[in-house]
N, C-alpha and C positions, 0 to 999 in steps of 0.2 A: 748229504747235500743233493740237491733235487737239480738236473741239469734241464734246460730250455730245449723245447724240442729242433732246433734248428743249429745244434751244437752237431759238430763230426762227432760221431762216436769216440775216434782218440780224443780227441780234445774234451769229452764226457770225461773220459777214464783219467787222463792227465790230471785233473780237477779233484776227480774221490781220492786222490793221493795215495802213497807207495804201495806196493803190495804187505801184507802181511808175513811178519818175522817166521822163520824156522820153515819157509815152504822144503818141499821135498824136494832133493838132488836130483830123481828121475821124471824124464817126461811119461806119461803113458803109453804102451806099444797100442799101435802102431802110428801115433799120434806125435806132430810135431811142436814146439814148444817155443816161443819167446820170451822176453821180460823176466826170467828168473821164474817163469812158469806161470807169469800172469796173465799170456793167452795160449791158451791148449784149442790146436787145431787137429781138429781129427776127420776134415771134407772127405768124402766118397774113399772111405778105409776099409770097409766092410765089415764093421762093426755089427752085432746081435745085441749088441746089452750096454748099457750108459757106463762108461769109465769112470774108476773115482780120481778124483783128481781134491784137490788141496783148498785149505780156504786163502792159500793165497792167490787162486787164480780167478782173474779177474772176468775174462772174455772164453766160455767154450762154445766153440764151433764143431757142430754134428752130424751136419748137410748132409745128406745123401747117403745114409746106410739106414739098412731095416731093424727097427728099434721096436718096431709091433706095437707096444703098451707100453705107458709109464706107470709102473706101481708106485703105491706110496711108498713115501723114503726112497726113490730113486735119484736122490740129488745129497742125500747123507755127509756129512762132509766136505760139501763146497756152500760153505756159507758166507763166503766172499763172493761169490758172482754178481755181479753187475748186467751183461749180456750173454744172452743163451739162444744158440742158434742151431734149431732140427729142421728146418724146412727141408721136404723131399725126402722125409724118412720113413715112409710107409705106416706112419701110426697110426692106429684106429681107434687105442681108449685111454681117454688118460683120467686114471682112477685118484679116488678123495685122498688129501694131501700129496698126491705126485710133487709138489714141489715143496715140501716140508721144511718150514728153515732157511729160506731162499728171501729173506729178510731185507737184503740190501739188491736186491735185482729190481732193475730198471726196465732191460728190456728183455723181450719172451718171442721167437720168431718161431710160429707152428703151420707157416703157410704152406701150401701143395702137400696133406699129407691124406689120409683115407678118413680122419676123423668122424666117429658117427655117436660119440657117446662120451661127452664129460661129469662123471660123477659127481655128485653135490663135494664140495669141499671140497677138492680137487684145484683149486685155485688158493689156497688157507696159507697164509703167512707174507703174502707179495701184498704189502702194503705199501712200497715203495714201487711199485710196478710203474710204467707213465706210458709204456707204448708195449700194447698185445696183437698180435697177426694170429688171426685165424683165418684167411682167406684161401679159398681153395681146398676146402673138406668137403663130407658128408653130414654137415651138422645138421638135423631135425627140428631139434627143441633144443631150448636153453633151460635150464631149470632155476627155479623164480631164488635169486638173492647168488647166483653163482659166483657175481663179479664184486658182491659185499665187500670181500674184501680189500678191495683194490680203489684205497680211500683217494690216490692221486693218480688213478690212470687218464689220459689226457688223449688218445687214439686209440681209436679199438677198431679193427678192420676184421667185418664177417664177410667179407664179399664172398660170391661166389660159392655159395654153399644151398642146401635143402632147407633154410627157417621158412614159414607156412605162416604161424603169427607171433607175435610179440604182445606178449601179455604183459598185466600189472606186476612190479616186482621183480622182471626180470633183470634190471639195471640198478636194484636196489644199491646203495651205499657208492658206486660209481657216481656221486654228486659234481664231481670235478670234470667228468668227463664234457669235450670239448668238439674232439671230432669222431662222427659215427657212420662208417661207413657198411653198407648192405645192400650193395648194389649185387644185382644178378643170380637172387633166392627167387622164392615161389611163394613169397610176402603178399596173402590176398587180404589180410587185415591186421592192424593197430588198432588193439581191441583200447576203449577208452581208459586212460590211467597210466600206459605201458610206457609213455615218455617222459611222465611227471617227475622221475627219480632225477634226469637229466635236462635239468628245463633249461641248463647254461649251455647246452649245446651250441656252437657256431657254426659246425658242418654235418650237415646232415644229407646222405647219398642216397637215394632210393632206388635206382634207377633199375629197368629192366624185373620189377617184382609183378604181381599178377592185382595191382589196388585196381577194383575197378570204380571205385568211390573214394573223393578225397576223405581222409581222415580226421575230422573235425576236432571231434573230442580229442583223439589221442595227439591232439599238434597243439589246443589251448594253451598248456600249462607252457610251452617253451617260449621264450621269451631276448634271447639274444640273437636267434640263427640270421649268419649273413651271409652263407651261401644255400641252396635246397636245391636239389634233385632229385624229381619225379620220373624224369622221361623215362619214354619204352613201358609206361602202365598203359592198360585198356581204360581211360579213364576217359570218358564223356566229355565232364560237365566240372568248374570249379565254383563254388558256392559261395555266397555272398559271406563277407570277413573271413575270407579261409588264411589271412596273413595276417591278420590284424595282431596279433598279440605279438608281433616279432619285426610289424612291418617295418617300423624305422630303420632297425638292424640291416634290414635286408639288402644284399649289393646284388647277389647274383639268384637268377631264377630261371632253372631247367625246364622247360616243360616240351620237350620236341619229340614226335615220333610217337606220341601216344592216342589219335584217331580224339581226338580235343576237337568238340564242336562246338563248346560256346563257353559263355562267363556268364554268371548275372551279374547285373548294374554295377553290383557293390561287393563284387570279387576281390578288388584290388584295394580296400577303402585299409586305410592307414599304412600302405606302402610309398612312403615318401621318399628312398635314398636308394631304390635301384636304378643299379646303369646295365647289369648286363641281363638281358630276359629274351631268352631261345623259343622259339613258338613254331617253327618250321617242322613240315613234315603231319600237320595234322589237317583235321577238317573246317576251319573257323573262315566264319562268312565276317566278323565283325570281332572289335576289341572292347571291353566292360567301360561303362560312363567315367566310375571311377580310377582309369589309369591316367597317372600323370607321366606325361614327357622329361620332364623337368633335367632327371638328375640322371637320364639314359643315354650310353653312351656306345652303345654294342646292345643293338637288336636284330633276329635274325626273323621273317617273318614267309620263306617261301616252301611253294607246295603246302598252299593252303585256298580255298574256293573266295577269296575277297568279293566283295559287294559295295563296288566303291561310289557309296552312297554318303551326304553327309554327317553319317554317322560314323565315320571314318576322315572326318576332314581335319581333326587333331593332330591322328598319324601325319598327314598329310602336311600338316604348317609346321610340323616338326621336321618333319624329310628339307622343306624347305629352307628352315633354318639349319638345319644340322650339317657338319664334313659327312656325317654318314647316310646314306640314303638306299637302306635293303632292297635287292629283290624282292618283289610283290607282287602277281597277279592277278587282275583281276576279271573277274567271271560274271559278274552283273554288273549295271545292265547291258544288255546287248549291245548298245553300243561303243563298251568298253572292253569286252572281252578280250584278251590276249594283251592290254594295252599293261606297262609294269603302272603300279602306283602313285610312284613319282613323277608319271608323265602323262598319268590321265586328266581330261579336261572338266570331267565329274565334279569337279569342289570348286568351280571355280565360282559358281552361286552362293555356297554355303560360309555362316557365320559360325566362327568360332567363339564360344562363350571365355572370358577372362575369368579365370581363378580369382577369388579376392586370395591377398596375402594371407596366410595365417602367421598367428601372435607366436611367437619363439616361447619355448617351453622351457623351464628353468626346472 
């Protein structure tokens, strides 16, 4: 039984029902034990090497001892596990089938560890997997089909780590995967192809990588994302349809802090349902023809060189009708300089063109 990601872990475990008959009378030294041995805790014990414990136990906890390496077959006989937790264990390699057998596990917690190297197969029999932490290692490279197996993972958290690019293949057989987090790598390219495996994505984090070019090809194939985060890239410039195949989907859009000078026209063109779109902290004199105000409801738009020309008079009948009305700057022309947006007398010439309605898509 496959639990929703927003279940308490107990209330996960409650659900997969009782432990398994004939568990062993003894907890592992120097590890302590509930449920009839269906959670073995073993936090900051000083443990060297992964305890065996039973298939009846449900939940082990491994925090904070130096475990170096998972060889394969280091999980031999807990084929009941559900949740398996090593964050903060000093590992550095966890070699092909480390978790062999590990059939019915859910979730896999490998964050804050020294990780620099997972061997092909290395992940082989978590087909029930739905939530993997890798945040906070030394990861590199991913090697192409690594997560194959992991036909229902639904979050995968790389933050925090050395990935450089994501290639084709890398997220092979991860079809189901939903939320992708990879904020805070050294991400300078999404080589074309490298997200097609994941086109159902709905969170996708970038934030803080090195793109200095929006990724066109490699964002095409995605098609449901309703949150995206770019900010903290050295990225310029965002090109005309760079939303389009997901625009509808789209609620929330990061873009702040990354020295953003401009849009073309037709940057925004088929983003119809955002409300929350961050722009603060870059270089932008002006917003693309094609944003609509519509469906915004949380924009942030300061620390940025405004040009409050009628080209900007949308922003402007928006602020007026809207409860919210951002800090805004403006810098041209001179005789608006320092004046915020909302209160400059610039627009008071300019005509706003009306949307015609469009036809509701069925």
């Amino acid at each position: 039984m496959r639990c929703v990601h927003f279940l308490s872990l107990g209330a996960c475990l409650l659900l997969l029902g009782p432990a398994v008959r004939g568990a062993p009378s003894q907890c592992p030294a120097p590890c302590h034990c509930h449920g009839d041995l269906q959670h073995v805790i073993c936090d900051d014990v000083g443990l060297r090497k992964i305890p065996r414990v039973s298939e009846a136990t449900r939940l082990l906890n491994l925090q904070r001892n130096n475990l170096g390496s998972l060889a394969s077959g280091s999980f031999a006989g807990s084929k009941g596990l559900i949740s398996l937790h090593m964050q903060h264990c000093q590992i550095r390699e966890i070699g092909s089938n480390a978790f062999k057998g590990l059939k019915k596990l859910l979730y896999l917690y490998l964050s804050n560890n020294e990780i620099s190297s997972i061997k092909p197969g290395a992940f082989e029999d978590l087909t029930e997997l739905t939530y993997l932490y890798l945040d906070g290692n030394r990861i590199s490279d991913l090697p192409k089909g690594i997560f194959s197996p992991m036909i229902n993972l639904f979050i995968l958290q790389l933050n925090d780590n050395k990935l450089r690019e994501i290639k084709p293949g890398t997220f092979a057989g991860a079809k189901d995967l939903r939320w992708l987090h990879m904020s805070g790598n050294e991400i300078s390219w999404l080589l074309p192809g490298s997200l097609d495996d994941v086109e159902n994505l709905a969170i996708l984090n970038l934030d803080g990588n090195r793109l200095s070019t929006y990724p066109s090809a490699a964002m095409s194939k995605l098609r449901v994302v309703e949150e995206l985060s770019l900010a903290k890239n050295p990225m310029s410039s965002i090109p005309d349809n760079a939303f389009q195949s997901f625009g509808r989907y789209l609620e929330k859009l990061c873009l702040d802090n990354m020295g953003l000078e401009k849009f073309t026209d037709d940057a925004f063109n088929g983003m119809t349902s955002i409300k929350s779109l961050h722009l603060d902290n870059n270089k932008l004199r002006s917003l693309p023809r094609s944003m609509e105000f519509t469906s915004i409801t949380n924009l942030t738009l300061s620390n940025n060189p405004w040009s409050c020309s009628c080209a900007l008079a949308p922003l402007r009948q928006w602020m007026d009708t809207s409860r919210q009305r951002p800090d805004g700057l403006c810098t041209s022309p001179a005789s608006q300089r320092g004046k915020q947006i909302r209160e400059s007398t610039a627009f008071s010439g300019c005509k706003v063109k009306t949307k015609r309605a469009k036809g509701v898509r069925h």
